[in-house]
NUBA-772498 format. One line per 5 residues: their letters; for each residue x negated, y negated, z of N, C-alpha, C. Coordinates in pm, whole numbers, plus 50000, padded with zeros to 5 digits. Atoms other than C-alpha are relative to their C-alpha. Example, Ala and Ser with C-alpha at 12.3 -4.5 7.8 and 13.67 -1.06 7.14 Angstrom:
BEGIN
AS> 49911:50119:50000:48770:50450:50780:49910:49880:50000  50082:50119:49994:48633:50106:50714:50077:49891:50073
This chain:
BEGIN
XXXXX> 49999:50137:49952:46985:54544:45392:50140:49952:50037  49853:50080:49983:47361:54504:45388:50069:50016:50164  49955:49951:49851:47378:54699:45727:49933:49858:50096  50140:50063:49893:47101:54460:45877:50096:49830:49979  49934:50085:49991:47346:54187:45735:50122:49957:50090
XXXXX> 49874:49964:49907:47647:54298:45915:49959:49964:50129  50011:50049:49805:47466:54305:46255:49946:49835:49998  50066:50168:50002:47304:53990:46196:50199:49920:50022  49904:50029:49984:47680:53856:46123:50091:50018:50150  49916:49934:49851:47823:54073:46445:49972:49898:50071
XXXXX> 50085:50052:49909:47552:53922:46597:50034:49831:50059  49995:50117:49943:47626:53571:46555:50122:49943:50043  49844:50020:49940:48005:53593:46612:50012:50027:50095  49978:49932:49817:47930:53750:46970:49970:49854:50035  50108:50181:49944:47692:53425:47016:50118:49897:50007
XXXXX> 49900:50062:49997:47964:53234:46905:50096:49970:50099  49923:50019:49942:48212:53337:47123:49919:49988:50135  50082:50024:49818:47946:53350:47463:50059:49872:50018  49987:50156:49974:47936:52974:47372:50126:49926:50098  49915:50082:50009:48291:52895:47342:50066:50044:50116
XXXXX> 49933:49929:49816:48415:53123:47670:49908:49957:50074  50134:50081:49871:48067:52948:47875:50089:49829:50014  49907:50122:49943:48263:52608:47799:50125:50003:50071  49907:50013:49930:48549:52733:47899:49992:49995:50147  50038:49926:49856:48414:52916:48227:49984:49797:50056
XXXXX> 49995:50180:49914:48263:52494:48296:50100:49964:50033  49908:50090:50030:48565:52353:48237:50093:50047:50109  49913:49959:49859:48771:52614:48496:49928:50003:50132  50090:50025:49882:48465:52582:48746:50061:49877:50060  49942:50178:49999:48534:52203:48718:50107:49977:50012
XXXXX> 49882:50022:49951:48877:52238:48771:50054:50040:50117  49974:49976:49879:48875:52452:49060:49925:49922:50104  50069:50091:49884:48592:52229:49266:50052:49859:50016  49953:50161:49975:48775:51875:49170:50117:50056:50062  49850:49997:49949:49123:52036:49213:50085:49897:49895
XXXXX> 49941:50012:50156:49209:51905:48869:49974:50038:49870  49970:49943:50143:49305:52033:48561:49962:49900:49870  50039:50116:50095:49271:51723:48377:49906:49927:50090  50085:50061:49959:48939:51583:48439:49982:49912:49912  50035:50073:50104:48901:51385:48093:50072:50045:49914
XXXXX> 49909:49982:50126:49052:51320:47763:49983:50113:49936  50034:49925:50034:48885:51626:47649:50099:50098:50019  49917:49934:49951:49106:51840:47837:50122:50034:49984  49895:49976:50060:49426:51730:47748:50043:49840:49963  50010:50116:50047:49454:51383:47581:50120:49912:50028
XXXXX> 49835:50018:49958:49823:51372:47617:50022:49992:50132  50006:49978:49844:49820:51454:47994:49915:49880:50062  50114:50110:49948:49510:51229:48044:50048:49846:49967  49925:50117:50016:49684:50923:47874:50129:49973:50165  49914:50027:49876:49989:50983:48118:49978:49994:50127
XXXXX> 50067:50031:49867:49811:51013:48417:49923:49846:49988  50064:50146:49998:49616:50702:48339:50096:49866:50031  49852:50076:49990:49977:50506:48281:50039:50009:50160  49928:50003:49912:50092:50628:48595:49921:49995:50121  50163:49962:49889:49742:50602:48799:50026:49791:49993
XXXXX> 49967:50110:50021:49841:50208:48651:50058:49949:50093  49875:50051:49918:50157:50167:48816:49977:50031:50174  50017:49977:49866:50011:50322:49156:49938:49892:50050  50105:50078:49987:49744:50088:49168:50078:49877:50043  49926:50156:49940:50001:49778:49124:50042:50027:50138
XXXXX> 49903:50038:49898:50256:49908:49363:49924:50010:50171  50110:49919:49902:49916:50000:49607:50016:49835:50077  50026:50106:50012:49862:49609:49601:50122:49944:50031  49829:50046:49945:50265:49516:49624:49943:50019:50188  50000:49958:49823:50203:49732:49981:49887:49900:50096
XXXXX> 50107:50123:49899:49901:49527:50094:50045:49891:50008  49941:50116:49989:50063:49218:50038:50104:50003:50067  49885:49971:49903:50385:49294:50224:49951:49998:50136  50092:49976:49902:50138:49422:50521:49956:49894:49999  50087:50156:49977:49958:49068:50519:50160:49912:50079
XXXXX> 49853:50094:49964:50349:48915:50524:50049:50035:50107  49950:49997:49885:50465:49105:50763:49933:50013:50120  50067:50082:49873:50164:49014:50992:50043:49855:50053  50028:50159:50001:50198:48675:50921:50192:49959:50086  49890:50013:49949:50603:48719:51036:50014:50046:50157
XXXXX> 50005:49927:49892:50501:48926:51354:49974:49862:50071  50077:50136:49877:50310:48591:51472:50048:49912:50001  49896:50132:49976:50601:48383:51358:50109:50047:50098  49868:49932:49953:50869:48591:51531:49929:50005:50160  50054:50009:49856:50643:48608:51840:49998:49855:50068
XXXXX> 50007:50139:49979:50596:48235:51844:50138:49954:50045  49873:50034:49989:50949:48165:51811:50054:50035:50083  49939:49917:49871:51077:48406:52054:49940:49862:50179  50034:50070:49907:50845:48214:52294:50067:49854:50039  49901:50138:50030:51018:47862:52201:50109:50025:50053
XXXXX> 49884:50024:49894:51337:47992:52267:50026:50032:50090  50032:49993:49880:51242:48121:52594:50006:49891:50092  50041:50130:49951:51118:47795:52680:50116:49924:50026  49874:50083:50023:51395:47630:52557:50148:50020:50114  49917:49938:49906:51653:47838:52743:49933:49958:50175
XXXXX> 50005:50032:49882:51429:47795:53071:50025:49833:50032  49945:50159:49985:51455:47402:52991:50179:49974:50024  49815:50021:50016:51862:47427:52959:50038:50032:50182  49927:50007:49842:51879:47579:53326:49908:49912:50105  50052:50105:49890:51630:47320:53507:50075:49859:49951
XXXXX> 49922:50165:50057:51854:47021:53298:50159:50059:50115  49866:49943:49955:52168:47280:53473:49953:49949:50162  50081:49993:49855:51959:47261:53801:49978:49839:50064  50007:50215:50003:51892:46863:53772:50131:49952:50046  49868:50092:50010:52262:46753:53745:50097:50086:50143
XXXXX> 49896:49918:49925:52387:47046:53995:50057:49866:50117  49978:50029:49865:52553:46865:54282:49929:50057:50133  50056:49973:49877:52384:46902:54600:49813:50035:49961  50171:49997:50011:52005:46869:54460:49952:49896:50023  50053:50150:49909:51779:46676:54631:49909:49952:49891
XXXXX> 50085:50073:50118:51574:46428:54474:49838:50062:49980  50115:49940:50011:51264:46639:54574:50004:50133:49870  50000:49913:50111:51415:46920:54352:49976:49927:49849  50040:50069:50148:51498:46680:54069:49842:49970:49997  50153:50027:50003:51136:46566:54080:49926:50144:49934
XXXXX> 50065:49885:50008:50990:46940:54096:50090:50048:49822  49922:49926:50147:51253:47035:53733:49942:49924:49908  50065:50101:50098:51162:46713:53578:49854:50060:49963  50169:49977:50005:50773:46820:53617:50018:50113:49926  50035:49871:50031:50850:47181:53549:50124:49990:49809
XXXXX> 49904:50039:50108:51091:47041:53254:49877:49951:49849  50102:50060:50068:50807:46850:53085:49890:50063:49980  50079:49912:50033:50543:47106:53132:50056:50074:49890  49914:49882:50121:50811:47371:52892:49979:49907:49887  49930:50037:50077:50892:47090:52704:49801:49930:49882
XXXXX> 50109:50015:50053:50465:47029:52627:49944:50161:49940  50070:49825:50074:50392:47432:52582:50082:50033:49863  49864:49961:50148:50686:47421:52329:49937:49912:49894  50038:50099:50137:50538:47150:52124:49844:50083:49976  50145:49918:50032:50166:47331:52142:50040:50135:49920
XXXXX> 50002:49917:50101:50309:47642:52011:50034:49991:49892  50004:50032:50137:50486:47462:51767:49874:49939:49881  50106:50034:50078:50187:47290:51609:49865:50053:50034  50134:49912:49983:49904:47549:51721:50017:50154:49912  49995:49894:50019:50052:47868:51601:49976:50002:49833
XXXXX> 50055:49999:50185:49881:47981:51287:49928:50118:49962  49996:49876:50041:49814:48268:51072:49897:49982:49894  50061:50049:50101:49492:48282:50866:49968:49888:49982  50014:50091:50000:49457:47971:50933:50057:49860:49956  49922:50093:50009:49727:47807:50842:50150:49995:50024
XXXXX> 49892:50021:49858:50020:47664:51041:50144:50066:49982  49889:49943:50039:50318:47869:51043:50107:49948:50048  49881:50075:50002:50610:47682:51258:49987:49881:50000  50003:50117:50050:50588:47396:51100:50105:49951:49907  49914:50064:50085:50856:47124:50926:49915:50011:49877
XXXXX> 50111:49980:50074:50691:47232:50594:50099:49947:49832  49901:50027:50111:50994:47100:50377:50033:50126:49869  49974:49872:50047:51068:47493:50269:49881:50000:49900  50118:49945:50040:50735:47486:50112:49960:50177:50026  50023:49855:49966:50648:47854:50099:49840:50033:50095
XXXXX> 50107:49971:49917:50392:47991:50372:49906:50087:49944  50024:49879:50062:50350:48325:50198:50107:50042:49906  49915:49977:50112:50440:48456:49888:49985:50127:49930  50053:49842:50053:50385:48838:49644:50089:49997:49927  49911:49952:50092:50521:48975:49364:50041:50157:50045
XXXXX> 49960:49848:49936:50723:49300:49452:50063:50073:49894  50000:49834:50177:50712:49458:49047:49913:49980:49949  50066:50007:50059:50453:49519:48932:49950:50009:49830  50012:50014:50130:50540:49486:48587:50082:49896:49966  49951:50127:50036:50732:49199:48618:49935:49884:50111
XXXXX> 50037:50109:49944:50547:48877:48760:50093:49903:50076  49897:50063:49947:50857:48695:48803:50040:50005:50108  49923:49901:49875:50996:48955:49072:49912:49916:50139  50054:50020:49938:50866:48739:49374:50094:49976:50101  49909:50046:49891:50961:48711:49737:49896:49936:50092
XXXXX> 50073:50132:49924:50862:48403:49955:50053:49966:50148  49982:50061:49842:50830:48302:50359:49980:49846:49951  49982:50115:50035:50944:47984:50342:50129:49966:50125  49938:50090:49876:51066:47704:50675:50078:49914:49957  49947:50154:50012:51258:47413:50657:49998:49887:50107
XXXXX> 50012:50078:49876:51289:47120:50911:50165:50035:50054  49870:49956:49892:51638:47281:51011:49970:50132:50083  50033:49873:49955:51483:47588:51090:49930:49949:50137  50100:50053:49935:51249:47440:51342:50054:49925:50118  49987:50107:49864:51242:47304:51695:49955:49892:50039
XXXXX> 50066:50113:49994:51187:46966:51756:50025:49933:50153  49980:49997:49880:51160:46916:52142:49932:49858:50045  50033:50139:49971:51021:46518:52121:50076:49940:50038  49918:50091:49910:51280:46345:52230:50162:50048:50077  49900:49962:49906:51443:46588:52437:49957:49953:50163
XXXXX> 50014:50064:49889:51441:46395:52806:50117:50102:50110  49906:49973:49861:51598:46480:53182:49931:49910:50094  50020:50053:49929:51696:46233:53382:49977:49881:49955  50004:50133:50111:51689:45923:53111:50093:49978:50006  49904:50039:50062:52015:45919:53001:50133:50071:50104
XXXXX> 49888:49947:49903:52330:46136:53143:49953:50108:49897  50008:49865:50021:52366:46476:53172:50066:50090:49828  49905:49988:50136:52637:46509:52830:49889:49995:49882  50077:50088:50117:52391:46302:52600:49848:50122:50022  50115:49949:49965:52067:46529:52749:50014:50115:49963
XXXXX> 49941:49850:50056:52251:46848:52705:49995:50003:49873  49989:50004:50148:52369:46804:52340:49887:50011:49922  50090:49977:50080:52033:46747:52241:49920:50105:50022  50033:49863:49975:51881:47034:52368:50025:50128:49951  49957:49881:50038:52098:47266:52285:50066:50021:49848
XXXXX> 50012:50025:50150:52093:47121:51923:49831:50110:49969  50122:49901:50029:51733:47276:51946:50006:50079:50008  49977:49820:49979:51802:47583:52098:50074:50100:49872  49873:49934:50152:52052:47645:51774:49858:50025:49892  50132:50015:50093:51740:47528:51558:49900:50115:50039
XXXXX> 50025:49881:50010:51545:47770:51734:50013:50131:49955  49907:49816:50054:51788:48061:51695:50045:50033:49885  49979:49954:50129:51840:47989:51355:49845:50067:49937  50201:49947:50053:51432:48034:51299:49977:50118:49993  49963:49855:49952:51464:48355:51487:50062:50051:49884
XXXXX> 49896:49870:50073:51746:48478:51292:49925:49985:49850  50053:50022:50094:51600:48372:50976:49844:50098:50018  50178:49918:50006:51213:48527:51030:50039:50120:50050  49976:49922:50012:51423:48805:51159:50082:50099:49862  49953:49967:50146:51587:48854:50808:49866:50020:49900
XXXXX> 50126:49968:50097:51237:48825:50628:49926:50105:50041  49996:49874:49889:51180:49131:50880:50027:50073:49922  49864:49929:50038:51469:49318:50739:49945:50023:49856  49991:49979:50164:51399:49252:50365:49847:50045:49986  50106:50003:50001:51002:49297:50402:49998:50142:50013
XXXXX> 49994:49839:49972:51050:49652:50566:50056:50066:49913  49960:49916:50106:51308:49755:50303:49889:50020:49859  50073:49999:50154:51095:49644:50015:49858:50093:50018  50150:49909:49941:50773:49840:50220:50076:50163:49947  49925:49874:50069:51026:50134:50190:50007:50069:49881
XXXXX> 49990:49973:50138:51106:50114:49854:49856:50052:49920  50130:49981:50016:50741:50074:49798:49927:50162:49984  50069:49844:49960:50613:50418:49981:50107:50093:49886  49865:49878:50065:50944:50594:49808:49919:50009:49842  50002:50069:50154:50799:50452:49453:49831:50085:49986
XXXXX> 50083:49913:49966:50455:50608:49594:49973:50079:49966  50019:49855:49989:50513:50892:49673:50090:50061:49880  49939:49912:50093:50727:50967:49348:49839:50021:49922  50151:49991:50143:50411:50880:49126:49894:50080:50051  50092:49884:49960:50180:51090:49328:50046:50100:49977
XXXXX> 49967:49842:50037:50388:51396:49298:49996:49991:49903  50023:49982:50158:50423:51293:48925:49822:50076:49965  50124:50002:50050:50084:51245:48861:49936:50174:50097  50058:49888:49956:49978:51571:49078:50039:50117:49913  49970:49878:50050:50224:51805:48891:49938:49977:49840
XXXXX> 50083:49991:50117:50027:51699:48572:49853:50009:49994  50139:49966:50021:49691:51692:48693:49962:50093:50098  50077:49914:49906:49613:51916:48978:50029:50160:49958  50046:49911:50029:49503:52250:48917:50086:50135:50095  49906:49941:49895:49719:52564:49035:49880:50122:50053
XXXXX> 50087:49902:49969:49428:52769:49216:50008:50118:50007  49985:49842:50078:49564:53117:49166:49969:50050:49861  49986:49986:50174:49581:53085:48772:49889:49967:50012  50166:50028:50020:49237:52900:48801:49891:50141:49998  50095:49892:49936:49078:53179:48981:49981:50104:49915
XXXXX> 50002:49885:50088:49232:53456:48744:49952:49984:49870  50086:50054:50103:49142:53277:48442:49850:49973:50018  50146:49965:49989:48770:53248:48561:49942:50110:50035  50077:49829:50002:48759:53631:48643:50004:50058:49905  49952:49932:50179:48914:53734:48262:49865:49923:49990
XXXXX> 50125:50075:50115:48644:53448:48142:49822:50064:50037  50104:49931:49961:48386:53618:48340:49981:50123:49952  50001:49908:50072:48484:53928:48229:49903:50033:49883  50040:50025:50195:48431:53852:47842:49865:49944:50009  50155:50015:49982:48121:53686:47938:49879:50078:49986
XXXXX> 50032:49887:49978:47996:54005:48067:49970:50062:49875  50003:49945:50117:48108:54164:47779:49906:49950:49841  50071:50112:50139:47946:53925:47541:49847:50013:50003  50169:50026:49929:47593:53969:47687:49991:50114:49948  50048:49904:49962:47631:54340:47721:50017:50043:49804
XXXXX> 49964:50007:50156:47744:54325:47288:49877:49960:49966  50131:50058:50094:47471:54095:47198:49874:50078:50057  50138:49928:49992:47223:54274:47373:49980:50143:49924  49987:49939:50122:47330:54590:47173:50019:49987:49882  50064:50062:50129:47310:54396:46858:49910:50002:49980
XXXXX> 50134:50051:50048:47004:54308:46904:49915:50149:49991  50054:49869:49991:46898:54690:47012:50017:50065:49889  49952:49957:50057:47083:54791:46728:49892:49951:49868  50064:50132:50059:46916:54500:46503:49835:50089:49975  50143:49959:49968:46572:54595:46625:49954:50152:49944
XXXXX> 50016:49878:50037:46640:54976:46566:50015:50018:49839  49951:50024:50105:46762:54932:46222:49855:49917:49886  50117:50026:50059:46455:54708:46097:49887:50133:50055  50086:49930:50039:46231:54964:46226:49966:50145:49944  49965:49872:50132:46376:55223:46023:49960:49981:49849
XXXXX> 50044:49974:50141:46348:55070:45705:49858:49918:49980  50164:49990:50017:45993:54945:45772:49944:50129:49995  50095:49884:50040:45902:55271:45780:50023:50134:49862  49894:49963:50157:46110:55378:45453:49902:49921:49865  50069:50074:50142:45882:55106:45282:49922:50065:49924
């Protein structure tokens, strides 16, 4: 009986190990079809924590990037707007140059004035039409912020804001030609045109800092993806060879227990017939 114990024992330590090399075999299947190594805490608890941490921080800085992308729409349609203004503005400065020239007839003045007052109505429509989302972007907004984001995602504080003022801004209401004198008509004009070009230069600076911080962003990215890859993704050579050894032993494990059991089988019907 002690023999019949032994295989019985053999027997169930082969079983044993089928088991515990069949989980493994799952577990490298499952790592070569996701293309990760760490699929769950199971795997490696330590690894799986840190990937989670740093799957965290992607997520914020994912969200930083969308918000930037919204801002720097919302600056494309201010910087377009503006541009147009001081276009305008500039074509108003040479029909006021064109007005006062010496030797213009009163039919010209007439035709600048008209074509003076048309600029000087498309300039006020883009100022109080142009709008983003639905709400008004060159506007005297008393540096009220337009748009706003946090750009750390672990600090709330960290925020950067589009934000106007009424110096920033063109105010083309009581610019006239042909009211007053040429000195007094000029000055104010080309008080706007400044106001313009400071707008410009200004929404071209929220440009500048928007793109760097997009930069920083992708750079911040793409570190945590390579992080997080060189801890969880799976190196498919080693996968492969480790599921041909585990196959192996598999093999082997089958071709054991089934001679156990032959063995097993031969063994009881020996000493049944000894009885």
């Amino acid at each position: 009986m002690s023999a019949n114990v032994t295989l019985e024992t053999t027997a169930l330590g082969i079983a044993q190990f089928y088991q515990t090399n069949q989980s493994a075999m799952n577990s490298t299947i499952e790592s070569i079809a996701s293309g990760h190594r760490i699929n769950g805490p199971n795997d490696n608890a330590a690894d799986y924590a840190q990937i989670n941490c740093m799957q965290s921080e992607v997520n914020g800085l994912t969200q930083i990037q969308s918000d930037l992308v919204d801002g720097s729409s919302l600056l494309q349609v201010a910087q377009a707007a503006g541009t147009t203004v001081s276009e305008d503005l500039n074509s108003m400065q040479n029909l006021l140059t064109s007005y006062y020239a010496a030797g213009t007839t009163a039919a010209q003045k007439s035709a600048d004035a008209d074509q003076f007052q048309s600029l000087q109505n498309q300039v006020e429509s883009v100022i109080n039409t142009t709008d983003y989302n639905g709400q008004q972007v060159i506007t005297a907004n008393g540096g009220a912020a337009l748009w706003g984001a946090m750009v750390d995602p672990n600090d709330p504080s960290q925020q950067f804001e589009i934000s106007y003022d009424s110096t920033d801004i063109a105010d083309v209401s009581g610019l006239t030609l042909g009211v007053s004198d040429q000195a007094t008509e000029t000055a104010a004009l080309n008080g706007q045109i400044q106001s313009a070009t400071s707008y410009l230069a200004k929404t071209s600076n929220f440009i500048a800092i928007l793109n760097d911080q997009s930069s920083l962003v992708s750079e911040n990215l793409s570190t945590y993806d390579q992080a997080i890859s060189n801890v969880q993704d799976v190196n498919q050579g080693t996968a492969l060879t480790t599921l041909s050894a585990q196959s192996i032993c598999q093999q082997s494990a089958l071709s054991l227990l089934a001679q156990a059991n032959t063995s097993r089988l031969s063994l009881t019907s020996t000493l049944l017939q000894n009885i």
